[in-house]
C-alpha positions as CSV (number, residue, x, y, z in Angstrom):
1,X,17.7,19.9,6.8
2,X,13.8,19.9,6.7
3,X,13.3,23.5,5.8
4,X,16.0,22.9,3.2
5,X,13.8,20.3,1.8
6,X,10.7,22.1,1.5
7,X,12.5,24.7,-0.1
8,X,14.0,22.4,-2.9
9,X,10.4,21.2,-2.8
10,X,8.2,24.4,-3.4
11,X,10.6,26.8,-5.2
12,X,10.3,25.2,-8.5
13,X,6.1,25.0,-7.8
14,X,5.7,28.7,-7.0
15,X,8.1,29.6,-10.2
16,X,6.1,27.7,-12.4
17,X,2.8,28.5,-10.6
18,X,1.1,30.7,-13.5
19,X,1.6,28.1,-16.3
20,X,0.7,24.9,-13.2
21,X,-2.5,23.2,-12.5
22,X,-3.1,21.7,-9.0
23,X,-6.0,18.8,-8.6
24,X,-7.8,17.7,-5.3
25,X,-9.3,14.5,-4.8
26,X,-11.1,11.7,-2.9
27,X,-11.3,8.1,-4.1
28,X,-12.2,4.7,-2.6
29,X,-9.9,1.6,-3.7
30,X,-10.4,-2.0,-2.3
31,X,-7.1,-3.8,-2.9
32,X,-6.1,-7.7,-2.2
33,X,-4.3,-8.7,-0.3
34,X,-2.0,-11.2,-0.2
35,X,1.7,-12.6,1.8
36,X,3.8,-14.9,3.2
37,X,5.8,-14.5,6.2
38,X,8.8,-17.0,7.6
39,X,11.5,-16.5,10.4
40,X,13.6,-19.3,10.8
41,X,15.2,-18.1,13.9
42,X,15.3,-19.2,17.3
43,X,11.7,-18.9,17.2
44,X,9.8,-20.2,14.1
45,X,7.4,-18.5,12.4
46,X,5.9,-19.1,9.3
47,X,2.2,-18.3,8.2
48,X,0.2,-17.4,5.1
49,X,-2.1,-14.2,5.1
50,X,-4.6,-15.9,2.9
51,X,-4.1,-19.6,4.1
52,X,-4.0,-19.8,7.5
53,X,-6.2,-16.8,8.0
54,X,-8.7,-16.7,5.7
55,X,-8.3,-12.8,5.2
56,X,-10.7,-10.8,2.9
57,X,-11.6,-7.2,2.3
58,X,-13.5,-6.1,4.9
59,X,-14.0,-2.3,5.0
60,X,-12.2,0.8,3.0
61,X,-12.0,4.0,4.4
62,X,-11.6,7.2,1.7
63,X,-8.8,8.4,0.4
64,X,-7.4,12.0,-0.4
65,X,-4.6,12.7,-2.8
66,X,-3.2,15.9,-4.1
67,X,-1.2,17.1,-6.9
68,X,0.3,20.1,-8.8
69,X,1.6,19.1,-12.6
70,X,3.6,21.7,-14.3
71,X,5.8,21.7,-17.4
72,X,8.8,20.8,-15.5
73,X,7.7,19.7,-12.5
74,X,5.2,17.6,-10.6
75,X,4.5,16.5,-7.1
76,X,1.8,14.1,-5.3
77,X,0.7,13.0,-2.3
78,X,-2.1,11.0,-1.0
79,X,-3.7,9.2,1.9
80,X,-5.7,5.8,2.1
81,X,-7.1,2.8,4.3
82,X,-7.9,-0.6,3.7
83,X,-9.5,-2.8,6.4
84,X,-9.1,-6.9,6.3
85,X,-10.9,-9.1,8.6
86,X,-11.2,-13.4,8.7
87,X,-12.0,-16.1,10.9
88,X,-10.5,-19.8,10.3
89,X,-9.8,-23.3,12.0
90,X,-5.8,-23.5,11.6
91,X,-5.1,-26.8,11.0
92,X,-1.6,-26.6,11.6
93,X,0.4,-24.8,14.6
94,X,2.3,-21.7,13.8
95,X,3.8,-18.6,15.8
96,X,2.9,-14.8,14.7
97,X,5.3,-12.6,17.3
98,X,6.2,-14.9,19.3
99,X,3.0,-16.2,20.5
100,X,1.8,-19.8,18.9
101,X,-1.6,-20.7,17.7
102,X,-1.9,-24.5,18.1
103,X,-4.1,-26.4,15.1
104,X,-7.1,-26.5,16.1
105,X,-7.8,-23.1,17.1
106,X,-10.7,-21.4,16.0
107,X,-8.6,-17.7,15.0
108,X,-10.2,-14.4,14.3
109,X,-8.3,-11.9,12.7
110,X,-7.6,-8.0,11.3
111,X,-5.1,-6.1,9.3
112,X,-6.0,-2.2,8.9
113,X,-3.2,-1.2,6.2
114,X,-3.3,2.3,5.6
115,X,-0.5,4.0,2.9
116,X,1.0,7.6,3.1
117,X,2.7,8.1,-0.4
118,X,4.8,11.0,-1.7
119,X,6.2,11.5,-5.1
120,X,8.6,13.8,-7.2
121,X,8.5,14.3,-10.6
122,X,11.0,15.4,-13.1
123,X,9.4,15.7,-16.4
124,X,12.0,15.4,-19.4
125,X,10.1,15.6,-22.0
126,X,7.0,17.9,-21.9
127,X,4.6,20.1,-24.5
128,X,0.9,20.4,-23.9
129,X,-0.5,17.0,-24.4
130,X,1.9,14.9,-23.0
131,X,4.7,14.3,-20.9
132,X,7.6,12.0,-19.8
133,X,9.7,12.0,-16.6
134,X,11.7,9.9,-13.7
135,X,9.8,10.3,-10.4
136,X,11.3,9.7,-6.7
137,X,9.0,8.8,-4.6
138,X,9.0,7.2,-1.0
139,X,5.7,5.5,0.6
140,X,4.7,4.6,4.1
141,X,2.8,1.3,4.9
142,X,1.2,0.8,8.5
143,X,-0.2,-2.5,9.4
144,X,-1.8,-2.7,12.5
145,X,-2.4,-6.4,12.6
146,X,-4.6,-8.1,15.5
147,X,-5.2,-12.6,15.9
148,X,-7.2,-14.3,18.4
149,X,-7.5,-17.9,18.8
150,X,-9.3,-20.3,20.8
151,X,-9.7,-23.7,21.1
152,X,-11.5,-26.5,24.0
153,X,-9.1,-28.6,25.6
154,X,-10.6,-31.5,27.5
155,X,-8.9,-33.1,30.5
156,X,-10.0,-36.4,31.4
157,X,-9.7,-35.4,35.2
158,X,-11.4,-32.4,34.6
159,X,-15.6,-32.5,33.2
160,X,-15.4,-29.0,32.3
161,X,-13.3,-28.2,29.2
162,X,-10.4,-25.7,29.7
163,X,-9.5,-23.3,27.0
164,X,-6.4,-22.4,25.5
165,X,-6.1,-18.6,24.6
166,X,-3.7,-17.0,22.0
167,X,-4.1,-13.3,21.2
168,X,-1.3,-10.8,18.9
169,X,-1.7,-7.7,18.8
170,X,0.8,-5.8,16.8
171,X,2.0,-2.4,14.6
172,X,4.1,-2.6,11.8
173,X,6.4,0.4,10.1
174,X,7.6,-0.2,6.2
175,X,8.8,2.7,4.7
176,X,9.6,1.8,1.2
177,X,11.6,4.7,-1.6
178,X,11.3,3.8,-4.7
179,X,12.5,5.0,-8.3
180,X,11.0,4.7,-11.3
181,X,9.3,6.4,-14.5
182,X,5.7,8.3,-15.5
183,X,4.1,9.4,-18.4
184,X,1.0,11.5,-19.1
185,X,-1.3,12.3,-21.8
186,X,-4.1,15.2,-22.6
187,X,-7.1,14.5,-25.4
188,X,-10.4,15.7,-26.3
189,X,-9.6,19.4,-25.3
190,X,-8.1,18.5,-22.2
191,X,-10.7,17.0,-21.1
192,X,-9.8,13.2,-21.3
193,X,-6.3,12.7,-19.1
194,X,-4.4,9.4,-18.6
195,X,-1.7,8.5,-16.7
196,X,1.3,5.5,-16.5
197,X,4.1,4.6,-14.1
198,X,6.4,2.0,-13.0
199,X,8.3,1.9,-9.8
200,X,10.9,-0.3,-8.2
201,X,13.2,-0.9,-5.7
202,X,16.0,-3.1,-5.4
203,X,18.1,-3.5,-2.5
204,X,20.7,-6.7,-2.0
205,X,18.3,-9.8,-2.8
206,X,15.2,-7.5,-2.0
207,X,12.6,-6.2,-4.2
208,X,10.0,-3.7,-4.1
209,X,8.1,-3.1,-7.7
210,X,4.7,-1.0,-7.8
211,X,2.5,-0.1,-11.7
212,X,0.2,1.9,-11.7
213,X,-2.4,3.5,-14.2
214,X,-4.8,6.1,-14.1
215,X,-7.5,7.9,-16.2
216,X,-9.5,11.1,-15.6
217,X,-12.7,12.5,-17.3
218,X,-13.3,15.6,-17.0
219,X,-17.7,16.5,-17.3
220,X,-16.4,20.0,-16.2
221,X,-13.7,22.2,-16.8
222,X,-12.9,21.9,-13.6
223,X,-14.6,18.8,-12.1
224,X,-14.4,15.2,-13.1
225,X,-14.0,11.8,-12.3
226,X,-11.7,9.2,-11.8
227,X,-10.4,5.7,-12.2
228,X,-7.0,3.3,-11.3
229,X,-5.4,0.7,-11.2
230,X,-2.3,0.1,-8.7
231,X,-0.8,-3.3,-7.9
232,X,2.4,-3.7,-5.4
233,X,4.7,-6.2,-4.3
234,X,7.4,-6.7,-1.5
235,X,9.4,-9.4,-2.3
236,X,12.5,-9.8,0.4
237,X,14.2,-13.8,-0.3
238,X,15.8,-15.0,3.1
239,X,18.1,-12.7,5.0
240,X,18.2,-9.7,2.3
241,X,16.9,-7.0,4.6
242,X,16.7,-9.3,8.3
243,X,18.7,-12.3,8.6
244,X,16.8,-15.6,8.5
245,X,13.5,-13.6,7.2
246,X,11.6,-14.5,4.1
247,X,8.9,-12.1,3.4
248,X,6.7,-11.4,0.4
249,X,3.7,-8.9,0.3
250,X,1.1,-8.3,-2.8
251,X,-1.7,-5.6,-3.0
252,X,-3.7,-4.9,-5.9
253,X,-6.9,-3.3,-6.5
254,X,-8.7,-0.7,-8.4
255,X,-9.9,2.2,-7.7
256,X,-12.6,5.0,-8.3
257,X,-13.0,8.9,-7.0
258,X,-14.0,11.9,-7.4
259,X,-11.3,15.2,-9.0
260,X,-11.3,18.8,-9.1
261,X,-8.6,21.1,-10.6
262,X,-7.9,24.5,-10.6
């Protein structure tokens, strides 16, 4: 089945190859973000990214995409990391995995989210300045996700304060397809490039919708530079992917790199 798929994937790219043009990059983006998460199951959970832990951008780590964009076909993939770190009194008590931070705490936290995504384009309508077409794409989101909190707990028969301890330290797997449409457009000789698409995913009650944009200027023919926008959302209402779970997930942010083409 796999050497079936690369097949379907690189026949059409090697039959178009004289009239293609493949570009290699490396960008930096620094993307928000933002969630809820609530499991009203046996064991209740229900915290705020942003609320209850104060998370912020804290570190981003370069990014590496490729392409290949010919007048039929097209096909991307790219790499990227985003680091988030915070430190906050909860003042309520909440559970994350199973393990409860108690109000009071004093809880320092991390998210490292880093984002494999893939995408196959079908252009529809094409000449040699612009383009429309439906892509398929899937993405990859990996959140390794780490909370420690601590808080003095004084017992009267006791002069020396005890300390309560929580830690979490967790990975999550979200692979997310998706379905949507692109467009493109050439100017000033080729040298000016812009790029549009939208993106969803709907599954039962669940939601997954992604817009992006992108623009490319090119100082040489074959060197240039680049800027984007990308903002995502996972939006699952209770029990439409896991039963009593109510999620939602938001990153945005723009970005800036560096392109070649050949």
């Amino acid at each position: 089945m796999l050497r079936f798929v690369a097949l379907f994937l690189t026949v059409p790219l090697v039959a178009q190859a004289p009239s293609g043009r493949w570009t290699l990059g490396a960008f930096g983006v620094s993307p928000g973000l933002t969630g809820q998460y609530r499991d009203y199951g046996s064991s209740y959970t229900d915290f705020d990214i942003e609320k209850d832990f104060k998370l912020g951008k804290d570190g981003t780590g370069i990014g590496l995409h490729m392409e290949y964009s010919g007048p039929r076909f097209g096909f991307s993939v790219s790499y990227g990391t985003q680091d988030y770190a915070g430190r906050n009194e909860i003042t309520r008590s909440f559970k994350v995995a199973d393990i409860e931070f108690k109000a009071g705490m004093d809880v320092t936290s991390s998210i490292k989210h880093t984002v494999y995504d893939a995408n196959w384009t079908i252009k529809l309508l094409s000449n040699r300045n612009a383009w429309l077409g439906v892509d398929l794409g899937i993405q990859g989101w990996y959140l390794d996700v780490e909370a420690t909190g601590m808080v003095s707990v004084q017992d009267p028969d006791f002069p020396t304060p005890a300390v309560d301890f929580s830690k979490v330290d967790e990975s999550y797997i979200m692979p997310i397809p998706h379905i949507g449409i692109s467009g493109g457009l050439n100017a000033l000789d080729n040298r000016f490039v812009i790029g549009a698409k939208a993106h969803f995913l709907i599954y039962r009650a669940a939601k997954y919708t992604r817009f992006a944009a992108d623009a490319r200027y090119y100082f040489l023919p074959w060197l240039g530079i680049r800027v984007f926008a990308d903002t995502q959302s996972v939006d699952a209402p209770e029990s439409s992917i896991i039963n009593n779970v109510d999620a939602n997930l938001d990153r945005t942010g723009v970005g800036f790199g560096i392109v070649a083409r050949w």
